[in-house]
N, C-alpha and C positions, 0 to 999 in steps of 0.2 A: 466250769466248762460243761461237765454233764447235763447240769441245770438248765444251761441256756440252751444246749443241744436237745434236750428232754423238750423245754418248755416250747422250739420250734418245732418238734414233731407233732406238738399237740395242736397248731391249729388247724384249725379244719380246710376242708378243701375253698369255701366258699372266702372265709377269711384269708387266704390266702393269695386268691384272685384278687378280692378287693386291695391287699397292698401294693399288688404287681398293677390295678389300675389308677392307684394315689401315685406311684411312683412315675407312672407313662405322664399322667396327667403334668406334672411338675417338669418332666425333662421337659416336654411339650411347650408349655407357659414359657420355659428361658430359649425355648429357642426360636420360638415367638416374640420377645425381647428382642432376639439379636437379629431377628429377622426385620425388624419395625427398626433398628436403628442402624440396620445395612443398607432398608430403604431409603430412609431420609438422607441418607452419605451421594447414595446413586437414583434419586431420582429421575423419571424419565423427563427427557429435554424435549422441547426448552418449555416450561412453565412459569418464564418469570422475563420481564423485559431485558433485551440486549443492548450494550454500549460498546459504541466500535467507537477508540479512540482513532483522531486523523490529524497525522504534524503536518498537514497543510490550513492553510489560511481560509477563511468562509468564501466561498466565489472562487475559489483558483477552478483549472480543468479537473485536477485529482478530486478533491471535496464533491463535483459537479456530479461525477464520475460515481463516485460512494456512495454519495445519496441517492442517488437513480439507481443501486443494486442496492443498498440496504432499504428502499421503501419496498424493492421486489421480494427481499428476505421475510421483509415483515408480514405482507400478505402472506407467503409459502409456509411462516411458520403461526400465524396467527398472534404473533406477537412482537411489541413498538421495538423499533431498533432506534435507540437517541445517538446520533453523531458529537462528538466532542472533540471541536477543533483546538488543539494545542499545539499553532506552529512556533518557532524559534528551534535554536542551535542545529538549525541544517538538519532537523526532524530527530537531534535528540533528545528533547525533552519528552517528545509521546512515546517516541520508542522506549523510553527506560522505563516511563510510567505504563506502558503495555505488558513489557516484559515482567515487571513488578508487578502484576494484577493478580488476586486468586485465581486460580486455573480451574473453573469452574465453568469456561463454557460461554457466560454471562458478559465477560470484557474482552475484546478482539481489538485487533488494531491494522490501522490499514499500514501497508508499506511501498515503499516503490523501489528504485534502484540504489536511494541512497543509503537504505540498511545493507547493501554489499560491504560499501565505501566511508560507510559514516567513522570507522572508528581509526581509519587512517587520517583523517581530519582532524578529527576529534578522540584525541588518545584517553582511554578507562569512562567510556560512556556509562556505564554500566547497566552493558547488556552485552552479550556475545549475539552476533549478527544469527549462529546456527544456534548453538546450546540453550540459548536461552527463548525459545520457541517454539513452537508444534505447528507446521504449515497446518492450514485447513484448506485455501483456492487461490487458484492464479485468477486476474479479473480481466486485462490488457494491457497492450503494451500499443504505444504510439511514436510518431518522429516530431519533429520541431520546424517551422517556419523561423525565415531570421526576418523580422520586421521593422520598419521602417518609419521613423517619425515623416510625417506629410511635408514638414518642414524640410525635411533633408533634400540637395538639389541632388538625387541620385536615381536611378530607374533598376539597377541592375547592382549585384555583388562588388562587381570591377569598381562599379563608378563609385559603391560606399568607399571601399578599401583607400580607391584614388582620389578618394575626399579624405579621409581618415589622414592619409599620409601627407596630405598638403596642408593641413590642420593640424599637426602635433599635436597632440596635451587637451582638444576643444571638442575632441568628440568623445560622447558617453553610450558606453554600452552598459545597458542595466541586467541584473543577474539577483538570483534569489542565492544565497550563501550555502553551498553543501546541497544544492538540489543539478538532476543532469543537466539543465541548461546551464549550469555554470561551466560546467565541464564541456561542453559543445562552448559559449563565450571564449572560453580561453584557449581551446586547441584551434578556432577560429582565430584569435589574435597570432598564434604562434608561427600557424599556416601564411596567414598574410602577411606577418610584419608589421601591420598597422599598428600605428600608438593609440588605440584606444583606452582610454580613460575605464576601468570595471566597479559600477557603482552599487552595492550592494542595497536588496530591497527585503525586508519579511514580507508585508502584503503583495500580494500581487496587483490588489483596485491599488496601491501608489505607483507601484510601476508604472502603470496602463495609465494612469492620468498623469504620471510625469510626459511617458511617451507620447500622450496626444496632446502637452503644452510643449513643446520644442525642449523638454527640461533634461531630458536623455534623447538618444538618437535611433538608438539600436534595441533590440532585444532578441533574443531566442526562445520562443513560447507555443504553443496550440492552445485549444479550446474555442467554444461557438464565440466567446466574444472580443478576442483580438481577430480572429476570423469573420466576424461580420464586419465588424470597426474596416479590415482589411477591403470587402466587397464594397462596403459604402466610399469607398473612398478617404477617412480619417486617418489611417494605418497605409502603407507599402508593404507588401508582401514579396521579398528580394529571390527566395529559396526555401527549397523544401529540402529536410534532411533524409526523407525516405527512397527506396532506393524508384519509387515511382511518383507518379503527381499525386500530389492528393484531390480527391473527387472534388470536394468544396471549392478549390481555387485552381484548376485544372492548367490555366494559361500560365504559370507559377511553375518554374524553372528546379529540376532536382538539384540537389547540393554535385552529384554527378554531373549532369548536364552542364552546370556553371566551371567546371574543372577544380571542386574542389572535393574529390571524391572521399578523402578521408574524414568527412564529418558524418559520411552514411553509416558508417558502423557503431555511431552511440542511438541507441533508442532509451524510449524510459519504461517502466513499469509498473502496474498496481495490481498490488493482494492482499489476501486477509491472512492476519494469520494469528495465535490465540499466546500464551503463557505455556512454558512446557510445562507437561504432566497435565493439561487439561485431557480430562474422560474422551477415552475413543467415539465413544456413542454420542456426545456433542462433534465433535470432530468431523463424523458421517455424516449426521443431520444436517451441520452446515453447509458443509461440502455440498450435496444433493441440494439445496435449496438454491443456494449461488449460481450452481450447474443449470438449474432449472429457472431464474433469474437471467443469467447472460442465454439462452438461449431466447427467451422469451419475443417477440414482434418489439414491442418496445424496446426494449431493449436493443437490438440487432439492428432497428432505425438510426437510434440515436447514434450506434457507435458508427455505423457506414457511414452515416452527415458527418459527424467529425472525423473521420478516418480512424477510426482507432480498430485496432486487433483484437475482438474477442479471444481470454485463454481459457477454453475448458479444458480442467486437468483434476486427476484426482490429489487427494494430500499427497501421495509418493512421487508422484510425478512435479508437483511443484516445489515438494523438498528438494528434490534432483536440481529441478532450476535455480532454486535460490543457494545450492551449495556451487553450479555451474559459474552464476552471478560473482557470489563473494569471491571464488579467483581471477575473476573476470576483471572487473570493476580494479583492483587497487593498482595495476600498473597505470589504465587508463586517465585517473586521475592523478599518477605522479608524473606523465608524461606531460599533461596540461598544464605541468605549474602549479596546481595545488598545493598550499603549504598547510599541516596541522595548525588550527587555531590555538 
């Protein structure tokens, strides 16, 4: 011990600096290590292409809808946003594959009203409607036109219903499975009595062209193109479910106006929103871009021509709505008659 106590007295002052600078130097380098691989964990967003999956069909209004805010994202952040439509099981297929995504930022997914409701439908989706999510933005929310095959001898709600019930069994109303128009379909049957026939669709282009061959009667839908179909004349436009006209088809009677005021209270929805435990700093980026997206002219055009409600909201604010949603939604659709699949 003396030895090694002696032999450290002995080095010099300069020798001794020098170890105190090999030593800084080395903690330095490792924490230069940990620093270079704490970056590559948190890099800054977004540096690399985004994929927003969407359980709607190519051409529905939702998909329409997505792609006209994810091309706005992609300018905002400089980078491709690719849409991956994967409709089926009433939007649990993309949902679980959304929820299932690394939370990196990188894979979002769109949602509407039916991630409130999907898992009363559809029991052990696997995803939780909340837990398994990190909101990032609300996009809007819209109502439903009940439309009308051209075939149909009917001008007005009354006269479907009193065609409907002089018909038994012969009239078809068509319906996408586990999305809100089915759920406005069937509280519409329950309300009127009517024995319509409920014929379920995944695409929405077979709906639309069964509807404009005589091959169903009815539907509950929006967008520019059962809405022009409607203008030109190819389509009847019976009722609006919002609690005003819609701009586009103004002479077009509210679901109130008609006396059937209980169908005003379903609207539908769309947002983004990512995997939980995705990086707050993705989180904010998108938020701000989407914000600056639905604000946008184009944007704010498009959605007045179709009626639809821009939602700006930050992620807390559309966490709130979509935990409001989920107790909203599962009476609504047990009341309609909904059965789990």
């Amino acid at each position: 011990m003396r030895l090694q106590a002696n032999a450290a007295k002995r080095l010099s002052a300069p020798q001794a600096s020098g170890a105190l600078r090999l030593t800084l130097a080395v903690i330095l380098a490792m924490a230069s290590g940990l620093n270079a691989r704490d970056g590559r964990a948190a890099e800054p967003y977004s540096t690399r292409p985004i994929k927003i999956i969407a359980p709607f069909s190519a051409g529905s209004p939702p998909d329409a809808l997505g792609r006209l805010v994810g091309q706005q994202v992609a300018e905002r952040l400089g980078q491709s946003v690719i849409i991956e439509n994967r409709p089926g099981g009433g939007t649990t297929i993309a949902t679980k594959a959304g929820a299932t995504a690394k939370a990196d930022g990188y894979t979002l997914l769109y949602v509407n009203a039916a991630v409130a409701y999907s898992t009363v439908l559809y029991p052990n989706p696997g995803y939780d409607p909340l837990k398994s999510f990190s909101p990032v933005a609300a996009l809007a929310s819209w109502s439903f036109f009940l439309f009308a095959s051209a075939d149909v001898p009917a001008g007005t709600v009354r006269e479907l219903i009193a065609y409907a019930k002089a018909n038994p069994g012969q009239i078809n109303i068509g319906l996408q499975r586990g999305q809100a128009p089915q759920v406005v379909a069937e509280k519409f049957k329950a309300i009127s009595g009517a024995p319509f026939n409920a014929v379920p669709y995944q695409q929405i282009s077979q709906l639309t062209a069964d509807l404009l061959a005589g091959r169903i009667h009815a539907y509950f839908g929006t967008g520019a193109g059962p809405i022009s179909l409607a203008q030109q004349g190819k389509l009847r436009a019976l009722a609006y479910t919002g609690v005003t006209r819609h701009p586009a088809l103004p002479q077009v009677l509210t679901v109130i106006e008609t006396g059937l005021p209980q169908l005003a209270s379903i609207q539908d929805w769309m947002g983004i929103v990512a995997p939980a435990g995705t990086p707050p700093e993705a989180i904010k980026t998108l938020n701000a871009a989407i914000n600056g997206a639905l604000a946008s002219s184009e944007v704010q055009t498009t959605f007045t021509t179709l009626g639809w409600d821009a939602k700006i909201a930050s992620p807390q604010e559309f966490a709130g709505f979509l935990a409001a949603e989920v107790k909203k939604w599962p009476p609504l659709v047990k009341a309609a008659g909904l059965e789990p699949d």
